[in-house]
N, C-alpha and C positions, 0 to 999 in steps of 0.2 A: 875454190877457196883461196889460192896463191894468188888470183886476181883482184880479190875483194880485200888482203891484206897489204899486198900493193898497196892499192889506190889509198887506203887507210894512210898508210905509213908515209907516202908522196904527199898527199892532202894535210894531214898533222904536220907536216914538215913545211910547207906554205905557208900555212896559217898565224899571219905577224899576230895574234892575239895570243901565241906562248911564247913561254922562254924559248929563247933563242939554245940551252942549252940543250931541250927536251928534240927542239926543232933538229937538231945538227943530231942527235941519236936516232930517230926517225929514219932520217935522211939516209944516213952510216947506215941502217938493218934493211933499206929498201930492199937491197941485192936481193937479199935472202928468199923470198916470195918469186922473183924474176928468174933466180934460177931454176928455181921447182917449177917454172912454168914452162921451162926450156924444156928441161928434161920429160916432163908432160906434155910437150907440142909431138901430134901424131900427124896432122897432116899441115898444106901450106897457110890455110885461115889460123890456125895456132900457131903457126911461125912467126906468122905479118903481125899476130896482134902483140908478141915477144916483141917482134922489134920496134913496133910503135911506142909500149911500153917503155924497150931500154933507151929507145929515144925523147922518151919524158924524162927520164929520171938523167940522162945525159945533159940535160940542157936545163936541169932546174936550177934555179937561180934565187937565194934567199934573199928576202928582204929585212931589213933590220926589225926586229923585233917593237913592237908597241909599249912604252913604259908603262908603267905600273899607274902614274898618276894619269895618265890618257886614259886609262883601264875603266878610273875612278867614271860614277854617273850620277846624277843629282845635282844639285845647285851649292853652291859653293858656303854658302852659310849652313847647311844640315851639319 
């Protein structure tokens, strides 16, 4: 479960189609998932996949956020 809210929280935190504010609280709770995954690693396949992990969320890199009127879809006279 601490893997799947991971990926949840890294992936929402990528994704330029939200606020960029939602995105950076995401990003901030990742930890959280990553350490109960620690504490839960029993042998070295659960260690490696911790650290590949904390090595995603080390090197994530946001991109500016999508504005609202890019958001917009339809043709410009609706």
């Amino acid at each position: 479960m601490a893997r799947t809210c991971f990926r949840l929280l890294l992936d929402t935190a990528t994704d330029p189609a939200l606020p960029w504010h939602w995105r950076c609280l995401c990003l901030d709770q990742a930890y959280r998932p990553l350490r109960d995954m620690r504490v839960a690693a029993r042998n070295p396949e659960h260690l490696q996949l911790w650290h590949q992990h904390g090595r995603q969320l080390a090197v994530c890199t946001l991109l500016p956020s999508i504005s609202f009127s890019d958001l917009l879809q339809g043709h410009s006279d609706e």
